[in-house]
PyMOL Python script that loads the backbone (N, CA, C, O; Angstrom):
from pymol import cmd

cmd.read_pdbstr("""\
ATOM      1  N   UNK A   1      70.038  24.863  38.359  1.00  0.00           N
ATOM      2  CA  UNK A   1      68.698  24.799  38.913  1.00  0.00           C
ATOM      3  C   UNK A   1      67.688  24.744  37.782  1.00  0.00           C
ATOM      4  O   UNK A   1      68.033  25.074  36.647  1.00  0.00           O
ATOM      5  N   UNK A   2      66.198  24.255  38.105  1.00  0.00           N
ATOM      6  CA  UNK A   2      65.429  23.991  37.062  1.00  0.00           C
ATOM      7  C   UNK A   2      64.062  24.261  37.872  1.00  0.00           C
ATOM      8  O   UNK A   2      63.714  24.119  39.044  1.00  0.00           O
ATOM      9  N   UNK A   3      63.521  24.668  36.820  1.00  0.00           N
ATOM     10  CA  UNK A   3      62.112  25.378  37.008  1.00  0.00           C
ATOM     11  C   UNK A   3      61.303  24.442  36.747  1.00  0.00           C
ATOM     12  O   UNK A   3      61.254  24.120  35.560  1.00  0.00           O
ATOM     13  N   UNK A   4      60.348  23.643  37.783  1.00  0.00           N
ATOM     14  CA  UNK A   4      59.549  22.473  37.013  1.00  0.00           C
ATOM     15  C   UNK A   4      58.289  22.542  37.689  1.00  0.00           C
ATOM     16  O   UNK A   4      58.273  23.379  38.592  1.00  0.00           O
ATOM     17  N   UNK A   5      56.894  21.701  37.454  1.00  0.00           N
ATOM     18  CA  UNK A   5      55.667  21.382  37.961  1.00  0.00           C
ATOM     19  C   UNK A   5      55.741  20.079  38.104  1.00  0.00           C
ATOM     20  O   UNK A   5      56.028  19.387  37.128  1.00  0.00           O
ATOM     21  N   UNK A   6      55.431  19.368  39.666  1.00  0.00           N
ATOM     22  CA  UNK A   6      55.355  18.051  40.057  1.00  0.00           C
ATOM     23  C   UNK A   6      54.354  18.030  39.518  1.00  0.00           C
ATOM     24  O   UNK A   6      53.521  18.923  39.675  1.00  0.00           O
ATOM     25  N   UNK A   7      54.172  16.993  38.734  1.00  0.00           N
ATOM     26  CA  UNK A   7      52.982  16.185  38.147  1.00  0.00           C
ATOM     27  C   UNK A   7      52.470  14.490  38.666  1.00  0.00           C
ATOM     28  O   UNK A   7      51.472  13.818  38.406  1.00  0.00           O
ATOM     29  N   UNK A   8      53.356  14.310  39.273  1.00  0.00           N
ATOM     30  CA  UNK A   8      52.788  12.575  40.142  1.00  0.00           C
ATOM     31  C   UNK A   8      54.208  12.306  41.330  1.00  0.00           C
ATOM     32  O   UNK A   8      55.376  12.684  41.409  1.00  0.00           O
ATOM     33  N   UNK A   9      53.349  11.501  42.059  1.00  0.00           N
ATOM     34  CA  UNK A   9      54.617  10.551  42.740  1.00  0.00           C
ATOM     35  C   UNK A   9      55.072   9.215  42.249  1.00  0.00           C
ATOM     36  O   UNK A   9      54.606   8.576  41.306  1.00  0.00           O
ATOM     37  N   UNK A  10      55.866   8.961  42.889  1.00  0.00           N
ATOM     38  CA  UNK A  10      56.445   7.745  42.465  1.00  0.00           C
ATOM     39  C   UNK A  10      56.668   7.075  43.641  1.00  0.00           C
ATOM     40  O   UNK A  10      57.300   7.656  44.523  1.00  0.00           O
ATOM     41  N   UNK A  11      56.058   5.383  43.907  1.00  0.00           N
ATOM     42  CA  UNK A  11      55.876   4.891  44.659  1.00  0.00           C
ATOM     43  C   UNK A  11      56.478   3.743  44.651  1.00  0.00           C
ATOM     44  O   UNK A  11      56.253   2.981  43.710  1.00  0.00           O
ATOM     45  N   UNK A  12      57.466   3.322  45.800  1.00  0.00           N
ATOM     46  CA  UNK A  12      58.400   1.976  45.489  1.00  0.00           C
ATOM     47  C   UNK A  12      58.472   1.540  47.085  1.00  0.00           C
ATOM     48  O   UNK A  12      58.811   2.200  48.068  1.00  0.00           O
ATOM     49  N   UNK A  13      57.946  -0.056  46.939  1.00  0.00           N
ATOM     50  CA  UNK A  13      58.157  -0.700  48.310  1.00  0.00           C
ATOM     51  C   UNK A  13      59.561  -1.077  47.990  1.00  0.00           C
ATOM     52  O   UNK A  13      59.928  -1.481  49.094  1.00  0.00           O
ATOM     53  N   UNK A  14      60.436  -1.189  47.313  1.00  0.00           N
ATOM     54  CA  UNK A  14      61.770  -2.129  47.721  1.00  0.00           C
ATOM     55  C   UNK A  14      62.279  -0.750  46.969  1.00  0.00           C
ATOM     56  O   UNK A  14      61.852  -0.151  45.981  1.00  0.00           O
ATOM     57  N   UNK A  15      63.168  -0.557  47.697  1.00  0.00           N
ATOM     58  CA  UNK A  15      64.236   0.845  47.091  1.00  0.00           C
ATOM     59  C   UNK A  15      65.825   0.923  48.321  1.00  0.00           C
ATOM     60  O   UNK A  15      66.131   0.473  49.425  1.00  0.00           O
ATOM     61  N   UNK A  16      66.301   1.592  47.490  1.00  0.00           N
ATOM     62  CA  UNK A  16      68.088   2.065  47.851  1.00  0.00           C
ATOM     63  C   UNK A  16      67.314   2.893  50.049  1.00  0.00           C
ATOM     64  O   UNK A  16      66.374   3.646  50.304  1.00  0.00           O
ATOM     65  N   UNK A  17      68.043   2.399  50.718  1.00  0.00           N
ATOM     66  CA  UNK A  17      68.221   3.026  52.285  1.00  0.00           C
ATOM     67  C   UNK A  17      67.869   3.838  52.037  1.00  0.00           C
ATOM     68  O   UNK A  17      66.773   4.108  52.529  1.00  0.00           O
ATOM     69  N   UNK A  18      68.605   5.014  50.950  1.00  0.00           N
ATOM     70  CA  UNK A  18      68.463   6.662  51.115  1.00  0.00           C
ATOM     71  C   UNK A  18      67.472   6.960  50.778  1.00  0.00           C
ATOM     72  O   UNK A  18      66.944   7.886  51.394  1.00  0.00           O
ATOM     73  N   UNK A  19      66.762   6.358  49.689  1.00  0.00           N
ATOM     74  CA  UNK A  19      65.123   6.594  49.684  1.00  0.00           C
ATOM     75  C   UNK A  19      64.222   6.412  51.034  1.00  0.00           C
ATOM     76  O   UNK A  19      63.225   7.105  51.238  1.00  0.00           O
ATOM     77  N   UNK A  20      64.664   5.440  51.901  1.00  0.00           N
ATOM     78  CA  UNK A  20      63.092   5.351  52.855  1.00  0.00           C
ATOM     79  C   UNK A  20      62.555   6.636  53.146  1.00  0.00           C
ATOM     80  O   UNK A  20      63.141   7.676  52.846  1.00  0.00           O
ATOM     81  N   UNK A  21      61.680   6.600  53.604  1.00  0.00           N
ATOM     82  CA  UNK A  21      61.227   8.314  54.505  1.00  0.00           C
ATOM     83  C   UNK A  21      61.426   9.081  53.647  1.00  0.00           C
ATOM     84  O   UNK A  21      61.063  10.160  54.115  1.00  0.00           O
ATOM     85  N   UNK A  22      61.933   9.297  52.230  1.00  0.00           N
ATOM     86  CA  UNK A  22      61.512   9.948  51.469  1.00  0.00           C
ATOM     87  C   UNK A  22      60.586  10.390  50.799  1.00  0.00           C
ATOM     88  O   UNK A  22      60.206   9.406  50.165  1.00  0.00           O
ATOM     89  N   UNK A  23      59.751  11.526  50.421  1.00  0.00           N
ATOM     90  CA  UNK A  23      59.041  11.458  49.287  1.00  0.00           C
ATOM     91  C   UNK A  23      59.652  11.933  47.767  1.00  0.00           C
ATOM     92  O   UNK A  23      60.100  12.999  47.344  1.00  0.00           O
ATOM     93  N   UNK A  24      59.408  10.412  47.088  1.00  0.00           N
ATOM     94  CA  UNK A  24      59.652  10.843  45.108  1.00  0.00           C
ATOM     95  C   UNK A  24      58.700  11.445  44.137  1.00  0.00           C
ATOM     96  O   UNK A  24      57.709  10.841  43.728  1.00  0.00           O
ATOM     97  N   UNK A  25      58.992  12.523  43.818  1.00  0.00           N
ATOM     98  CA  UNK A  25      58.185  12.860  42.870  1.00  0.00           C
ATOM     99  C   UNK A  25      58.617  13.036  41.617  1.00  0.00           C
ATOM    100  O   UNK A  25      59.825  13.056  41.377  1.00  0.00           O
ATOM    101  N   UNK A  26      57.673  13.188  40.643  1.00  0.00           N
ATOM    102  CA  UNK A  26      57.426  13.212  39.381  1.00  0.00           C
ATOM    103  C   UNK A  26      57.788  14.735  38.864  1.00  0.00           C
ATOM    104  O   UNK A  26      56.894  15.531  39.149  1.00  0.00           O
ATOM    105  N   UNK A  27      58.685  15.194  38.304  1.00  0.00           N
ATOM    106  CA  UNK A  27      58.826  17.033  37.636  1.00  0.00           C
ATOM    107  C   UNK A  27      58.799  16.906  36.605  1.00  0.00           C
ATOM    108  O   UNK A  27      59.476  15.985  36.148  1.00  0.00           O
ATOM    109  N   UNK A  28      57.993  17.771  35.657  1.00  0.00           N
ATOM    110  CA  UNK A  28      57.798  18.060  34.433  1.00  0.00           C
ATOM    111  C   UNK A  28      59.245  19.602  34.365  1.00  0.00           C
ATOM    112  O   UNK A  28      58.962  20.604  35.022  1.00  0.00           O
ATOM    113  N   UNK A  29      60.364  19.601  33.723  1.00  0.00           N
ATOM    114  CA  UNK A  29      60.814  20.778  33.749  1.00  0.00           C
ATOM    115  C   UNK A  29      59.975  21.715  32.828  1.00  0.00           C
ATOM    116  O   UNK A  29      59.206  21.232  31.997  1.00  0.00           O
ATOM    117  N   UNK A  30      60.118  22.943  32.970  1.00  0.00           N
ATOM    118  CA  UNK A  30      59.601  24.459  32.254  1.00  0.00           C
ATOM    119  C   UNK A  30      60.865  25.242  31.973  1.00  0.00           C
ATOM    120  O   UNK A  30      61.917  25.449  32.578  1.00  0.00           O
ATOM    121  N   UNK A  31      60.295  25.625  30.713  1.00  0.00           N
ATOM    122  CA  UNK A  31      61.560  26.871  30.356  1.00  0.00           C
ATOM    123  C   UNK A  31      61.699  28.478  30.602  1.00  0.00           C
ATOM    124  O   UNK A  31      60.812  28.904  31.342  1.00  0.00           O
ATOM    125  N   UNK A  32      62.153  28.961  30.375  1.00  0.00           N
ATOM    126  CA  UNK A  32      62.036  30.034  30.752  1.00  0.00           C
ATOM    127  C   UNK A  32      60.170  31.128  30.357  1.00  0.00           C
ATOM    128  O   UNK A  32      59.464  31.905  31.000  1.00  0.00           O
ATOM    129  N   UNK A  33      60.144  30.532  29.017  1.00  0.00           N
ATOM    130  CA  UNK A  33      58.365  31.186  28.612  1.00  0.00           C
ATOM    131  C   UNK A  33      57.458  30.189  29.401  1.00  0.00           C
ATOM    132  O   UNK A  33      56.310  30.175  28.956  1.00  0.00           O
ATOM    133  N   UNK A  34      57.695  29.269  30.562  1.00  0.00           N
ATOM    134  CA  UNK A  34      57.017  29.014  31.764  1.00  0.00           C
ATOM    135  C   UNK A  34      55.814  27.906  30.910  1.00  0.00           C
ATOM    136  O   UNK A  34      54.609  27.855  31.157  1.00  0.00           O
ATOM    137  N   UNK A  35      56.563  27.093  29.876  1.00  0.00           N
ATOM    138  CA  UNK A  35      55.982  26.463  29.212  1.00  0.00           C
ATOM    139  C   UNK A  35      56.864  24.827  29.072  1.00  0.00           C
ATOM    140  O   UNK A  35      58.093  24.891  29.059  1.00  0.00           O
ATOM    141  N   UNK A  36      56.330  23.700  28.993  1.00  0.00           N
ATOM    142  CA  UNK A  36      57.103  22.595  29.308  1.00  0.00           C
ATOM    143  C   UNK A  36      57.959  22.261  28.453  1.00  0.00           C
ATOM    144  O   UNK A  36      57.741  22.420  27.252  1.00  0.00           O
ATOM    145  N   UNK A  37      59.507  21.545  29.093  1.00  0.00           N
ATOM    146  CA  UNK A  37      60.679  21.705  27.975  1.00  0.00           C
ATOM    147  C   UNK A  37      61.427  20.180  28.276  1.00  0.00           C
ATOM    148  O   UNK A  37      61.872  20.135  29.424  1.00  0.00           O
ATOM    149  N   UNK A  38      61.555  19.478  27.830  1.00  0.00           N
ATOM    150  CA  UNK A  38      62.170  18.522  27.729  1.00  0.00           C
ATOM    151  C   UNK A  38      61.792  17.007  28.431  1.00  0.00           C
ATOM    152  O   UNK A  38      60.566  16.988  28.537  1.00  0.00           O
ATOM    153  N   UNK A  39      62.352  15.773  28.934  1.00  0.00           N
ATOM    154  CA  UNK A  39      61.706  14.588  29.419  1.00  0.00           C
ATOM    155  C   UNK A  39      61.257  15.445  31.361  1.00  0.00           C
ATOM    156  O   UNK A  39      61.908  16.344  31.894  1.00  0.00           O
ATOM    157  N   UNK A  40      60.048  14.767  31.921  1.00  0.00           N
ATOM    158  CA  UNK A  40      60.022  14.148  33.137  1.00  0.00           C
ATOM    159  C   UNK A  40      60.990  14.029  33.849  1.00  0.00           C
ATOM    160  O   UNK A  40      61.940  13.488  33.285  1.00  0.00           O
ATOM    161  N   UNK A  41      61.155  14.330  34.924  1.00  0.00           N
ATOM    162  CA  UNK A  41      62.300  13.594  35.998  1.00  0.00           C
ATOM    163  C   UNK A  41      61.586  13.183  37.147  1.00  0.00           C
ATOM    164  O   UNK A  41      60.358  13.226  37.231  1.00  0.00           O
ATOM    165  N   UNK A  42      62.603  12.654  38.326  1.00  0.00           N
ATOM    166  CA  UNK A  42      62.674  12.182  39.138  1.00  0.00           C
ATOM    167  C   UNK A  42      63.161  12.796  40.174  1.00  0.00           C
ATOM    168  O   UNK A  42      64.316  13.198  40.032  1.00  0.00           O
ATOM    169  N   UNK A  43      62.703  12.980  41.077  1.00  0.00           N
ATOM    170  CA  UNK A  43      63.240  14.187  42.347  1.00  0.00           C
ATOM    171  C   UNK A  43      63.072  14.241  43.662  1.00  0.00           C
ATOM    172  O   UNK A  43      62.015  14.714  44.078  1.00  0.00           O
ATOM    173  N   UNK A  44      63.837  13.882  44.378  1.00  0.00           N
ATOM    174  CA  UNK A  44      63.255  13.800  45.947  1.00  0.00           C
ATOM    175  C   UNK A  44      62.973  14.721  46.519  1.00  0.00           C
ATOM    176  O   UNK A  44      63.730  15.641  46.211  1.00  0.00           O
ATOM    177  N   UNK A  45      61.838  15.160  47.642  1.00  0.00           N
ATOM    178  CA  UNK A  45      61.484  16.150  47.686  1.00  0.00           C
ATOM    179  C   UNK A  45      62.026  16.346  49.112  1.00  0.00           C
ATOM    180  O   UNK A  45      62.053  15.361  49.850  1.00  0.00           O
ATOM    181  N   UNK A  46      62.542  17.763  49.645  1.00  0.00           N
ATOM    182  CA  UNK A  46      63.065  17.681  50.972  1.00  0.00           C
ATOM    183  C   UNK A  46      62.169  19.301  51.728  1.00  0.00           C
ATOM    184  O   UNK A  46      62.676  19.978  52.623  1.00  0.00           O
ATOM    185  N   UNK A  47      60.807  19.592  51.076  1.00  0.00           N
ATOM    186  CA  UNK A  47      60.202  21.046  51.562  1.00  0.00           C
ATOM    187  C   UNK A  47      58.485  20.527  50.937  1.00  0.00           C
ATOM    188  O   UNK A  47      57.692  21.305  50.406  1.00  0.00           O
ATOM    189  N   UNK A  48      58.237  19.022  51.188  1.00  0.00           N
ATOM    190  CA  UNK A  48      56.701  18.807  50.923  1.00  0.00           C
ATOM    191  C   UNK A  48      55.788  19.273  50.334  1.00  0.00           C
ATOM    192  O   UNK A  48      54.627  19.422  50.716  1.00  0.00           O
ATOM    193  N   UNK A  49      56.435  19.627  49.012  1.00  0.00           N
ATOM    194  CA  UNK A  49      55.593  19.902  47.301  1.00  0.00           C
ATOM    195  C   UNK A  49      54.589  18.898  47.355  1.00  0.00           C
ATOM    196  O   UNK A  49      54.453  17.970  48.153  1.00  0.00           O
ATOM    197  N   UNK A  50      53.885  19.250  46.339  1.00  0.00           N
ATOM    198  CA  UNK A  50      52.412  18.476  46.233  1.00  0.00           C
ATOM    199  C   UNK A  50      52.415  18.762  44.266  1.00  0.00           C
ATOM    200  O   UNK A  50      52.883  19.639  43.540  1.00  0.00           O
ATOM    201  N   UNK A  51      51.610  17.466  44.028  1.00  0.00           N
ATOM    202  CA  UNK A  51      51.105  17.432  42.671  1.00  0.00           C
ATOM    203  C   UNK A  51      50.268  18.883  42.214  1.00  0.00           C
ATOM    204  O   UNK A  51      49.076  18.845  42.519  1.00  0.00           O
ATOM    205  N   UNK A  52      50.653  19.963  41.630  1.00  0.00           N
ATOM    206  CA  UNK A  52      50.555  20.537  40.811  1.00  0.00           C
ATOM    207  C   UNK A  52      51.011  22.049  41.071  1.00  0.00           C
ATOM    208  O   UNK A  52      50.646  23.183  40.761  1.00  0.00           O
ATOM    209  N   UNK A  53      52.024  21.416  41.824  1.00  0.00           N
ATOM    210  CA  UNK A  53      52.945  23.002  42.335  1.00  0.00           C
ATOM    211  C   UNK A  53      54.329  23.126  41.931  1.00  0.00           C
ATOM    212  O   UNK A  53      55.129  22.197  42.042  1.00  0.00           O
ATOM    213  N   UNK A  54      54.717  24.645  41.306  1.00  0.00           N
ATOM    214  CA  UNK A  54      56.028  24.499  40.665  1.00  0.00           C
ATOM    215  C   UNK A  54      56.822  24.842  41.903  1.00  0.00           C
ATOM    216  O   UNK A  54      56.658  25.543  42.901  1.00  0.00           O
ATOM    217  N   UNK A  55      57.921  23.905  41.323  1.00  0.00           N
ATOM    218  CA  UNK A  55      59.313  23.813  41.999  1.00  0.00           C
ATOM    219  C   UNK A  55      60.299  24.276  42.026  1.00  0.00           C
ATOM    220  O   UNK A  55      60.076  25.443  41.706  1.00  0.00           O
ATOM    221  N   UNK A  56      61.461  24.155  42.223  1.00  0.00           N
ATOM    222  CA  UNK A  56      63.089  24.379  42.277  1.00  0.00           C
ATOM    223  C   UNK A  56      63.840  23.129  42.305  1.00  0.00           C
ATOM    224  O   UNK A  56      63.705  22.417  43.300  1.00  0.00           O
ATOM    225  N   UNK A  57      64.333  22.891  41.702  1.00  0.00           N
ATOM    226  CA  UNK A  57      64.777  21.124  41.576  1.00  0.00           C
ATOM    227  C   UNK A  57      66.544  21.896  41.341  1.00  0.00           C
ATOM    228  O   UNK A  57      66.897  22.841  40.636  1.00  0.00           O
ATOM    229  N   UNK A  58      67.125  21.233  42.026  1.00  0.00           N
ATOM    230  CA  UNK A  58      68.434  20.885  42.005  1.00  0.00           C
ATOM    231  C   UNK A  58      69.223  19.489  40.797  1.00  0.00           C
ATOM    232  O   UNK A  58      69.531  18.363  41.189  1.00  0.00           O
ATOM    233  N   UNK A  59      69.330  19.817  39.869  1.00  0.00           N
ATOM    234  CA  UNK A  59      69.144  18.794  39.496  1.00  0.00           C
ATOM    235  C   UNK A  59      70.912  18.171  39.377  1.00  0.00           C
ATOM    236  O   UNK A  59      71.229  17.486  38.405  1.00  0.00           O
ATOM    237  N   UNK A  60      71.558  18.387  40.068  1.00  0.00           N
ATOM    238  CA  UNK A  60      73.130  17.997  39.946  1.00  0.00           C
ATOM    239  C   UNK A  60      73.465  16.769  41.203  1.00  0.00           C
ATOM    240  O   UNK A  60      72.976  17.015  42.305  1.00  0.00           O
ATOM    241  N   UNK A  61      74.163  15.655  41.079  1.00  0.00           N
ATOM    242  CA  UNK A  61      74.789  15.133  42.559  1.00  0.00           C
ATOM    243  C   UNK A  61      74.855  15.665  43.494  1.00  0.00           C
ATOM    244  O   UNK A  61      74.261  15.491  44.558  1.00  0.00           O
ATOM    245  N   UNK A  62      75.715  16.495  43.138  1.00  0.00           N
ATOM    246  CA  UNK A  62      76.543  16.789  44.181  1.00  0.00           C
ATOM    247  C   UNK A  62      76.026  17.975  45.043  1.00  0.00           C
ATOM    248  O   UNK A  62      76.544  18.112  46.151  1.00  0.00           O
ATOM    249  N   UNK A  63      74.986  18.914  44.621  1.00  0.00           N
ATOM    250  CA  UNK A  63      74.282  19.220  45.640  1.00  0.00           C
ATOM    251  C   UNK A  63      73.244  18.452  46.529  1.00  0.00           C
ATOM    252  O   UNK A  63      72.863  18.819  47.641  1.00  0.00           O
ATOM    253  N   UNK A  64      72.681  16.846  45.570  1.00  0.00           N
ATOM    254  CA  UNK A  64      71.409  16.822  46.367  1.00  0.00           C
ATOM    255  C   UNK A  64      72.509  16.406  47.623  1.00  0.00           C
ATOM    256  O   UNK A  64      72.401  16.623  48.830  1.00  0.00           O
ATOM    257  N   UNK A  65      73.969  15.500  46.615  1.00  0.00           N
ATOM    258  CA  UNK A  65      73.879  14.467  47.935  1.00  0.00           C
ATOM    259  C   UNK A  65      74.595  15.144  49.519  1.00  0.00           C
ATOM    260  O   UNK A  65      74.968  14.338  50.371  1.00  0.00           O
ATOM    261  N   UNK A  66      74.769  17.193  49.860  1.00  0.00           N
ATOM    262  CA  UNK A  66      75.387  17.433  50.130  1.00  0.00           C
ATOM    263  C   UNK A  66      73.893  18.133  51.012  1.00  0.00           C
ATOM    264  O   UNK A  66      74.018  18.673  52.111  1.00  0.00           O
ATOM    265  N   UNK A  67      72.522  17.997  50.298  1.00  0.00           N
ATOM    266  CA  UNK A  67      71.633  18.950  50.942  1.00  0.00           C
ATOM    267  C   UNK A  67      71.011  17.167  52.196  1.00  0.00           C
ATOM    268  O   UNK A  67      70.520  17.234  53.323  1.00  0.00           O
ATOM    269  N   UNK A  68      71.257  16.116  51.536  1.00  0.00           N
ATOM    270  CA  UNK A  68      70.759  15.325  52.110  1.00  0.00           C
ATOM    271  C   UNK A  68      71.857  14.480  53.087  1.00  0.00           C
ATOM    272  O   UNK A  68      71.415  13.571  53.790  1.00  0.00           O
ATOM    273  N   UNK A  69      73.417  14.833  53.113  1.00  0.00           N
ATOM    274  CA  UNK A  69      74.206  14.719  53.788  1.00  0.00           C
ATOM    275  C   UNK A  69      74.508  13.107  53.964  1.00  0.00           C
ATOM    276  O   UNK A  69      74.412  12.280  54.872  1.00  0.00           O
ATOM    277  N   UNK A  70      74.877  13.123  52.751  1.00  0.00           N
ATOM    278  CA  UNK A  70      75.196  11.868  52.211  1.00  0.00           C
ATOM    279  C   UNK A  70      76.624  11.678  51.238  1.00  0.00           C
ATOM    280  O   UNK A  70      76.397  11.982  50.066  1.00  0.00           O
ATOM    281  N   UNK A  71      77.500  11.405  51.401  1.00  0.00           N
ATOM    282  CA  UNK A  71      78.527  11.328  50.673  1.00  0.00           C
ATOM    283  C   UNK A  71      78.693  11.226  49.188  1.00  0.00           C
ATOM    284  O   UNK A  71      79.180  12.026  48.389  1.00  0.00           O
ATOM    285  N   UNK A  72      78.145  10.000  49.015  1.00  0.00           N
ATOM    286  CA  UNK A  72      77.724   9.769  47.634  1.00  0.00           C
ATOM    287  C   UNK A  72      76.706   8.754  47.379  1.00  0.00           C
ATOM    288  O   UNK A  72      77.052   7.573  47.367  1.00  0.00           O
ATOM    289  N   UNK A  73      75.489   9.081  47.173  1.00  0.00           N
ATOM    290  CA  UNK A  73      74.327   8.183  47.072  1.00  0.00           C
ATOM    291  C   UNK A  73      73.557   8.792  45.615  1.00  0.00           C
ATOM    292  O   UNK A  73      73.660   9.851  44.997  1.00  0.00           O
ATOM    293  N   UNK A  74      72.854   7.712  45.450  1.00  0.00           N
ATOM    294  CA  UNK A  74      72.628   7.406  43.908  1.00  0.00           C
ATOM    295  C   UNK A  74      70.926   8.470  43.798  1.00  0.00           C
ATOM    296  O   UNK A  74      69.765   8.157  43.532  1.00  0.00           O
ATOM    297  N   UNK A  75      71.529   9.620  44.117  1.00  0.00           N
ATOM    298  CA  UNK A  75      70.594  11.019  43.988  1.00  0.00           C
ATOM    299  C   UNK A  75      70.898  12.097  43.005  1.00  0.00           C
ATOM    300  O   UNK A  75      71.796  12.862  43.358  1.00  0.00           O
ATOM    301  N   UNK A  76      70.427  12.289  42.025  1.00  0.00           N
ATOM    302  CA  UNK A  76      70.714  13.166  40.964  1.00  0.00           C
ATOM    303  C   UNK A  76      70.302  14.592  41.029  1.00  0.00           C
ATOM    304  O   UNK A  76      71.089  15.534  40.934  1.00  0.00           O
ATOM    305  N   UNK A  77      68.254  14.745  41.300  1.00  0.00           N
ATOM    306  CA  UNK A  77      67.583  15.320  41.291  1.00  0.00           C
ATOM    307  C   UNK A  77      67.177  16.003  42.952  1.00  0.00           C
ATOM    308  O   UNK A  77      67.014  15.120  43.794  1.00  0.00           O
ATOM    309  N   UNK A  78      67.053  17.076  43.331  1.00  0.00           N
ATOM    310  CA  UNK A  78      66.454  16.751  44.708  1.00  0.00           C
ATOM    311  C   UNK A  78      65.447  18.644  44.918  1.00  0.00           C
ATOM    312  O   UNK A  78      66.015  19.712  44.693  1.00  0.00           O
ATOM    313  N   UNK A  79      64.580  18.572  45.183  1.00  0.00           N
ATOM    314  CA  UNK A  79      63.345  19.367  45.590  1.00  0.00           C
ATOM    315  C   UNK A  79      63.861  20.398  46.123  1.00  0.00           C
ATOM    316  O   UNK A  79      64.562  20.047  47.072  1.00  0.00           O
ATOM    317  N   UNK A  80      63.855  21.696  45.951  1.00  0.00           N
ATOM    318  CA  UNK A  80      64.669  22.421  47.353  1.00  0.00           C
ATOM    319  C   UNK A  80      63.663  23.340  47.320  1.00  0.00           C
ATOM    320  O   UNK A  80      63.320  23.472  48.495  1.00  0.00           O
ATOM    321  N   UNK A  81      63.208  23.824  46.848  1.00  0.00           N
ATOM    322  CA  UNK A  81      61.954  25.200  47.160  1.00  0.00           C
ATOM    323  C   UNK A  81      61.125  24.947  46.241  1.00  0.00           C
ATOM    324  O   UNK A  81      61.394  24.290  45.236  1.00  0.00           O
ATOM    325  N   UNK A  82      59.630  25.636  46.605  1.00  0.00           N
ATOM    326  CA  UNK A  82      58.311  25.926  46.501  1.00  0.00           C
ATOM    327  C   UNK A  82      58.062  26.812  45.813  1.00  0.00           C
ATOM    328  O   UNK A  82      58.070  27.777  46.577  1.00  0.00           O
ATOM    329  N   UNK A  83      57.722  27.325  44.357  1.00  0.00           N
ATOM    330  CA  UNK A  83      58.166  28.793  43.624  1.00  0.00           C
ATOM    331  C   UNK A  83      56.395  28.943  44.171  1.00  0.00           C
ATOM    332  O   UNK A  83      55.488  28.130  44.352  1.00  0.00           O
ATOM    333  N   UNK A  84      56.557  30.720  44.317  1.00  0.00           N
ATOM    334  CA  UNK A  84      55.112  31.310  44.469  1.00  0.00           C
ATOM    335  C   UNK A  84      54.651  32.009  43.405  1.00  0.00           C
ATOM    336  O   UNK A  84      53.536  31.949  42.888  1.00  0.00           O
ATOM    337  N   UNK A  85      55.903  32.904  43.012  1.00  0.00           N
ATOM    338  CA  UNK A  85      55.274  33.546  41.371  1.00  0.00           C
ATOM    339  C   UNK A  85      56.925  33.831  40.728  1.00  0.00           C
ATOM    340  O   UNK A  85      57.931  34.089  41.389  1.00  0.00           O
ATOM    341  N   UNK A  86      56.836  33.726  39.641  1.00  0.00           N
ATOM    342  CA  UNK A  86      57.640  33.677  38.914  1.00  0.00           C
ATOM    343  C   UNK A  86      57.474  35.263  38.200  1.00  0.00           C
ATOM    344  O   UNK A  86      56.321  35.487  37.830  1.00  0.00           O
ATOM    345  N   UNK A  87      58.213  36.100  38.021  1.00  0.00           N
ATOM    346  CA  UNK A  87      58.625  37.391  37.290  1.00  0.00           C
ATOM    347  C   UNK A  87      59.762  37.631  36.225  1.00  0.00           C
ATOM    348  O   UNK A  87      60.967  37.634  36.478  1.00  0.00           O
ATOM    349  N   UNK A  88      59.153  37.843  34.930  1.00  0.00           N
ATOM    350  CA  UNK A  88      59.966  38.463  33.996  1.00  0.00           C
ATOM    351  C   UNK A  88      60.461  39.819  33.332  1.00  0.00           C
ATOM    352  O   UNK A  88      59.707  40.768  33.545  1.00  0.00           O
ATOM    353  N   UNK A  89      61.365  40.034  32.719  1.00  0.00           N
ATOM    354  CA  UNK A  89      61.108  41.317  32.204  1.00  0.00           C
ATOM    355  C   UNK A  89      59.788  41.889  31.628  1.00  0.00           C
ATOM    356  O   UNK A  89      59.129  42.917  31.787  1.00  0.00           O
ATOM    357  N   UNK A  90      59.668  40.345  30.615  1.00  0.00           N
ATOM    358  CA  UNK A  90      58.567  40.984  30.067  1.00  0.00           C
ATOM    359  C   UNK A  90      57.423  41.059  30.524  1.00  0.00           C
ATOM    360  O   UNK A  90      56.637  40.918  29.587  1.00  0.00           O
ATOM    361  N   UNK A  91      56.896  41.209  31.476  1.00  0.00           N
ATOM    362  CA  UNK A  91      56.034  41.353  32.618  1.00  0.00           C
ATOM    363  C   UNK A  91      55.878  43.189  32.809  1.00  0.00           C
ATOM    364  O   UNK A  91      55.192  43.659  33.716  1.00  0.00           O
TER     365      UNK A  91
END
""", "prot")
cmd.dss("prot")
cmd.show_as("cartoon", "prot")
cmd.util.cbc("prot")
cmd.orient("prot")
């Protein structure tokens, strides 16, 4: 799992079936000091995140394609919860 902030959508008239009726968004991942860590991804969203709210991104196959009940479709990334506050030790 990965801790990220949607930062844009991504908008495509010609795309793969399993996309239609989807919404794609844009994740910046965060690391654990809740500070940004590595490239952008790509993530379908399945709990209607919005541009500038952190996430829960699944980022493996084989869960998205098992949360979206799909055998095997060309889904890497996929949205699963809405974070409200994040808590550390050092807190």
């Amino acid at each position: 799992m990965i801790i990220g902030l949607v930062v844009g959508n991504v908008v495509s008239t010609v795309k793969h079936s399993l996309y239609r009726g989807k919404k794609i968004l844009l994740v910046q991942p965060y690391g654990s000091s809740q500070k940004p860590k590595g490239n952008t991804m790509v993530a379908v969203d399945t709990v209607g995140a919005g541009i500038g709210e952190m996430v829960l991104v699944a980022a493996e196959g084989r869960a998205a394609s098992e949360i979206l009940d799909v055998p095997r479709g060309p889904v890497r990334s996929i949205i699963v919860g809405i974070i409200d506050a994040i808590q550390t030790d050092e807190e």
